[in-house]
C-alpha positions in Angstrom: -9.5 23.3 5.6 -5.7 21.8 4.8 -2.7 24.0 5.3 -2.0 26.3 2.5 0.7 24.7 1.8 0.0 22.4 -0.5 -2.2 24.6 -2.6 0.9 26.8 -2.9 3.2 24.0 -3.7 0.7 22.2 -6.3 1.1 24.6 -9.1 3.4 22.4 -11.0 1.8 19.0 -11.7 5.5 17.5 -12.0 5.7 18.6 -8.2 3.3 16.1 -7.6 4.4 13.2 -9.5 2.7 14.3 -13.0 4.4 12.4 -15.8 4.2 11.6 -19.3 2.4 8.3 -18.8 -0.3 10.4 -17.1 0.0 13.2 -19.5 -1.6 9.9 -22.4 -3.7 8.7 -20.2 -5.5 12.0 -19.5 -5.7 13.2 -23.2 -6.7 9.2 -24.0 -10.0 10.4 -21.8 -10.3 13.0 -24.0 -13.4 14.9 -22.0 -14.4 18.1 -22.4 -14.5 20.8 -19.7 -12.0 18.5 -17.7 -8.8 19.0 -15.8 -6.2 16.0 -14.4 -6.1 16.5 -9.8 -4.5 13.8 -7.7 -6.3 13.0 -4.7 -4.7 14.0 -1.8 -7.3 13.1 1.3 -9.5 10.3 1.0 -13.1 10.6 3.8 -15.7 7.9 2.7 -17.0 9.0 -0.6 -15.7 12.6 0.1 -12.3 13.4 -1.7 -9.6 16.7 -1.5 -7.5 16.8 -4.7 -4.7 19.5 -6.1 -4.7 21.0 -9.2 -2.2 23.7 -11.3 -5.6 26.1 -10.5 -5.5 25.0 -6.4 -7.4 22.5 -4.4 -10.8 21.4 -4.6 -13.5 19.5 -2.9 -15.0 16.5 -5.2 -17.6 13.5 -5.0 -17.5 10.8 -7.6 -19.7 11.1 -10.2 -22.8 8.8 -10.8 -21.7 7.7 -14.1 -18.3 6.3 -12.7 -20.4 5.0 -9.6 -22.6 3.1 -11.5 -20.1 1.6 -13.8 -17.6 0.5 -10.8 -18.1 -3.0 -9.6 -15.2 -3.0 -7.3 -13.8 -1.5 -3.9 -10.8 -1.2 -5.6 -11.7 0.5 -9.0 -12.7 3.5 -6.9 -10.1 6.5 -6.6 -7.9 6.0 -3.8 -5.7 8.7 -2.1 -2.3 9.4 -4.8 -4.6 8.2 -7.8 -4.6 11.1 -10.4 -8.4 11.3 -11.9 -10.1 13.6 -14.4 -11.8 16.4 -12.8 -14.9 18.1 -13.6 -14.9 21.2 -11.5 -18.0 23.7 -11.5 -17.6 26.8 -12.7 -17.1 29.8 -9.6 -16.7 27.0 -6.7 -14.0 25.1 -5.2 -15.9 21.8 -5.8 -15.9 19.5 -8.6 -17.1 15.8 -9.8 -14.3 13.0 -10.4 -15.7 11.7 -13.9 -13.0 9.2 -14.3 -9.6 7.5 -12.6 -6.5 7.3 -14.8 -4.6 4.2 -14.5 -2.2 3.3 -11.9 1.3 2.7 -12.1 1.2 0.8 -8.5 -1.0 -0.1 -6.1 -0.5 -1.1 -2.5 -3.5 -3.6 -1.8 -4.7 -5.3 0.8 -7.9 -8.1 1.4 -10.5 -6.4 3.1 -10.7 -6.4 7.0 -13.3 -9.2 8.1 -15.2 -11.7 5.8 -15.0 -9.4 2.5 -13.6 -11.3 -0.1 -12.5 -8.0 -1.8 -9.6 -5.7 -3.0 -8.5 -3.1 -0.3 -6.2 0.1 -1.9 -4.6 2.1 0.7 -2.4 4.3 -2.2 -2.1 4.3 -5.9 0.9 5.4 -7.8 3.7 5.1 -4.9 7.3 4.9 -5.8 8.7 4.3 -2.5 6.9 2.3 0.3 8.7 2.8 3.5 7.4 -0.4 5.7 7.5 1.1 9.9 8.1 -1.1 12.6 8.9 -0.2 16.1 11.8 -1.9 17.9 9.7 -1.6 21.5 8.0 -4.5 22.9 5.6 -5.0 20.0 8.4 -5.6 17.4 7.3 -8.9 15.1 10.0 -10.2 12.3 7.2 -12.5 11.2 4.8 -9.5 10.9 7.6 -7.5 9.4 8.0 -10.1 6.5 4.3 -10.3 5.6 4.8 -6.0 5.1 7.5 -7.0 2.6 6.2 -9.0 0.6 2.8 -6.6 0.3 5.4 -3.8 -0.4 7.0 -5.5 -3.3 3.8 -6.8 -4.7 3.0 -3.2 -4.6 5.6 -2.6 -7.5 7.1 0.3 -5.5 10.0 0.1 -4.0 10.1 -0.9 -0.7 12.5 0.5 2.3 12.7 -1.2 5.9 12.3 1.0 9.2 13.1 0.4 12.2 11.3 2.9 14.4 11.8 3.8 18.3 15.3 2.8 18.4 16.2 4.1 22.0 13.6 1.4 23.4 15.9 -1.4 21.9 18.7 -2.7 23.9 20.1 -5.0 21.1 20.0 -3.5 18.3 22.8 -4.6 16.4 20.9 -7.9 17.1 17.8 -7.2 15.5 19.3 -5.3 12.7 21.2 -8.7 11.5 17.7 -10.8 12.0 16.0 -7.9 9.9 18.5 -7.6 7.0 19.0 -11.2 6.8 14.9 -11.4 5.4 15.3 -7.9 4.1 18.1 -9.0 0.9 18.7 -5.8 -1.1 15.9 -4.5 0.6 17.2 -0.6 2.2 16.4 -0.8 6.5 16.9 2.3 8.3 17.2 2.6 12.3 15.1 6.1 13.9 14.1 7.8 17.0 11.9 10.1 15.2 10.8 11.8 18.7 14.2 12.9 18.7 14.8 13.5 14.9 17.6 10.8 15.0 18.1 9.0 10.9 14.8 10.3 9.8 16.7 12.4 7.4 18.2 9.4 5.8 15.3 8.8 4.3 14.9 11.5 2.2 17.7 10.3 0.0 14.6 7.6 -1.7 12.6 11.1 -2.2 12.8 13.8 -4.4 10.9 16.2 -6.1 7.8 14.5 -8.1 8.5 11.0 -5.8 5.5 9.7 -4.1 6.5 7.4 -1.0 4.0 5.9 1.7 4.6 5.1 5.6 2.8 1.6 6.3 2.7 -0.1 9.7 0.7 -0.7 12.7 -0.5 1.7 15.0 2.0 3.5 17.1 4.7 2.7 15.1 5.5 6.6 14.7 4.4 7.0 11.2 2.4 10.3 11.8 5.7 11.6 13.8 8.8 10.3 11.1 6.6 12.6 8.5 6.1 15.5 11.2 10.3 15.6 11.1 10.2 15.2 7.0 8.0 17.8 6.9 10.1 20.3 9.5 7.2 21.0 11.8 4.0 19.4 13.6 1.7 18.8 10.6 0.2 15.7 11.9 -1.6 14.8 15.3 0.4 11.8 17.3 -0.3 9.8 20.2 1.9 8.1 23.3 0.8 4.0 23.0 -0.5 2.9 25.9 1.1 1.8 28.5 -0.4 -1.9 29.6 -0.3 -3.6 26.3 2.2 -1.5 24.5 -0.3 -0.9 21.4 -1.0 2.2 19.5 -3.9 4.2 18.8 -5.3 5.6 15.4 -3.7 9.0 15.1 -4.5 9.2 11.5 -8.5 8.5 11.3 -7.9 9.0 7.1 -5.7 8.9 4.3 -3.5 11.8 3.0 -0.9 12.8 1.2 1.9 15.5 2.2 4.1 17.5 0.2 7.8 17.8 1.9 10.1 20.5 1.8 12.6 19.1 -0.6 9.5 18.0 -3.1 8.7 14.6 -2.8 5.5 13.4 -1.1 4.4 11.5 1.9 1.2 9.4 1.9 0.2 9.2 5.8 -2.0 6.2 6.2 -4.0 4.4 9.1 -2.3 2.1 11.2 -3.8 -1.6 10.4 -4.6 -4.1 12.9 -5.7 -7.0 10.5 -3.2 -7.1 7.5 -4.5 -9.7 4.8 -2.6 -10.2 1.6 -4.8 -10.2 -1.3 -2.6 -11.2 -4.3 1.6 -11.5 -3.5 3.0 -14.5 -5.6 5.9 -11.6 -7.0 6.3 -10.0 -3.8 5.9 -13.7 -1.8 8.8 -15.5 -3.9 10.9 -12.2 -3.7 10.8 -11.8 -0.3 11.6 -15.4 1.2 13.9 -16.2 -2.2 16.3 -18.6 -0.1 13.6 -20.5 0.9 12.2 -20.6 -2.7 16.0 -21.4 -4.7 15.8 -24.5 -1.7 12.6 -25.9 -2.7 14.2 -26.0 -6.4 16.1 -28.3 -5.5 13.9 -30.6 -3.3 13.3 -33.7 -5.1 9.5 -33.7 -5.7 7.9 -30.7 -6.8 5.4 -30.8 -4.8 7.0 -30.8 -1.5 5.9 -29.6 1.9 8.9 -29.6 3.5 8.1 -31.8 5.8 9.0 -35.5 5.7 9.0 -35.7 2.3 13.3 -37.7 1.1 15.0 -34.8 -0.7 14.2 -32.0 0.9 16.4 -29.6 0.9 14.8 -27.3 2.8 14.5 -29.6 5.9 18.3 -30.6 5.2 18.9 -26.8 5.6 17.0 -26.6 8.8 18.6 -29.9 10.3 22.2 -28.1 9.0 21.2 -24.9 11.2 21.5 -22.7 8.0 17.9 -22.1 7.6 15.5 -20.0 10.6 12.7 -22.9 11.4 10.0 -19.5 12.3 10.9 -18.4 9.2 9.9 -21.8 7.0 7.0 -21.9 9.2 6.0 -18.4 8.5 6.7 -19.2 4.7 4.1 -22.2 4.9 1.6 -20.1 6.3 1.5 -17.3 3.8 1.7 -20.0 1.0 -1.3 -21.8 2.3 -3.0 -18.3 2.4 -1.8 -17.5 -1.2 -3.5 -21.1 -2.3 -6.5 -20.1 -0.3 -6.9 -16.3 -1.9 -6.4 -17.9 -5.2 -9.3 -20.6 -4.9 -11.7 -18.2 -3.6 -10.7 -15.6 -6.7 -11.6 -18.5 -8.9 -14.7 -19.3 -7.4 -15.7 -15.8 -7.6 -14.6 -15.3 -10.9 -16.6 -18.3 -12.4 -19.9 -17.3 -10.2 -19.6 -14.0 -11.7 -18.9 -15.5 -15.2 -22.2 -17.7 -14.7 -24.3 -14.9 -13.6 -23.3 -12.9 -16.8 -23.9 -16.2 -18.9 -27.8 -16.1 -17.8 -28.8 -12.7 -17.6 -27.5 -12.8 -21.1 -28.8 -16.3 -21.9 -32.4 -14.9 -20.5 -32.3 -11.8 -22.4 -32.0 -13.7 -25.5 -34.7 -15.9 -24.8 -36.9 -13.3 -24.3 -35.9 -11.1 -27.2 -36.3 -7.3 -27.3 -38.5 -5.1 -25.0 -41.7 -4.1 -27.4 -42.6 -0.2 -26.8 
């Protein structure tokens, strides 16, 4: 079982980011016998969520199983659902999920072509990198433009920063992709600027930690949080990489009364949709290609480009353009495949509906 903590902080939905907008959307569902819970841990098809009565254990019910088509319709950890609990237990059904506000996506690891969602209804992302050996400004950027796309709002952080011997260096590189974007420096083994962060928290805010493994995500929360709530882990030593501390998802409830989402570190990162998030977060690049004179330029050889007249004037990072070109191509690619998908589906609709006519009603 969780700390009692959270049970004894979750009597007040507001505490947990209840609002109005939920407050429709529950009495819109208008069932019977129900009760609104956000889901705080997220094992497989097992769920924990916190209600004004406590916590409870749920499954999803068959209904809402058999009417989901997608990964991503099914409740992820921070989603607030309508909860059937049964009567004398601590256990309940999830009938339905109440929309989302945000969503912080990603493609499914491997061949999936499928919507991934780490945490639903986020106000604050906080994207972790560590400035050690594994630190990756290119990596760093494709975390920002996932974090805008997410519609929450993102804040940089810069992890570990003992191990770094310039960083006033990396700093300028980080802000200069980062725009208006918050970045924070920590050494949260030593609770150095964790605290910092709390000033994007408050009571009823719902933040998330995202980065890669060893990163320190589990141990900036353990200082937010004022004690050791969550396991963590030394990386190792040859290769400098971390190891799964958090094997699930959860969400925390600080102190001061905002919430933590604790998430797996992820080793493959895939952007599933990010045109907002993409022209927000390399916007030089984008305001430059305005003014290239054919729309269609690659920035390559094309006459008029200003975005190669910027990188020949040495005002414009040529890994960064590079990086851009990438993640456009993969945007492109992401939206053929959608298409395909959505017309194959469209077909298949088309003639099971075509055949059913056909065939007219089933005799009894």
């Amino acid at each position: 079982m969780r700390s009692k903590e959270l049970s004894l902080m979750a009597r007040d939905l507001n505490t947990l980011g209840w609002n109005d907008f939920f407050a429709d959307c529950f009495a819109a569902a208008n069932i019977d016998g129900a009760i609104p819970a956000r889901i705080v841990v997220q094992r497989k098809t097992n769920y924990l969520v916190t209600t004004v009565q406590g916590d409870y254990r749920a499954a999803i019910a068959g209904k809402l199983r058999f009417v989901t088509n997608n990964q991503a319709d099914f409740p992820a950890v921070g989603d607030w659902v309508v909860l059937r609990p049964v009567r004398g237990e601590r256990t309940g059904t999830i009938v339905a999920v109440l929309p989302r506000r945000s969503t912080f996506s990603r493609r499914t690891a491997g061949r999936e072509e499928e919507e991934q969602v780490i945490a639903a209804n986020i106000d604050v992302v906080f994207l972790v990198s560590a400035l050690d050996s594994t630190f990756n400004l290119r990596r760093l950027e494709r975390y920002l433009v996932l974090g805008i796309q997410s519609g929450a709002r993102p804040v940089i952080v810069l992890n570990k920063a003992d191990l770094c011997s310039s960083l006033e260096e990396i700093l300028k590189d980080v802000r200069r992709i980062a725009g208006a974007v918050p970045v924070h420096s920590t050494n949260a083994k030593k609770d150095q600027g964790t605290g910092e962060l709390l000033r994007h928290l408050g009571p009823g805010i719902t933040g998330t930690l995202l980065g890669p493994s060893g990163v320190g995500k589990s141990t900036i929360i353990n200082c937010l949080v004022g004690h050791e709530m969550l396991k963590t882990q030394e990386v190792r030593d040859y290769d400098g990489k971390g190891r799964h501390t958090t094997s699930h998802r959860e969400l925390v409830v600080l102190p001061t009364g905002g919430l933590l989402i604790d998430t797996p570190g992820m080793r493959e990162l895939q952007i599933w949709e990010g045109n907002e998030g993409f022209e927000e977060t390399f916007d030089d690049i984008e305001q430059l290609s305005a003014q290239c004179r054919f729309r269609d330029c690659h920035h390559e050889q094309e006459p008029g480009c200003a975005v190669q007249r910027a990188l020949q004037g040495g005002t414009l990072d040529a890994d960064r353009v590079k990086h851009y070109m990438k993640l456009q191509r993969e945007l492109e690619y992401r939206a053929r495949q959608y298409d395909t998908r959505t017309q194959a589906k469209q077909t298949n609709i088309e003639k099971k509906s075509t055949s059913t006519h056909r065939r007219g009603p089933r005799r009894h």
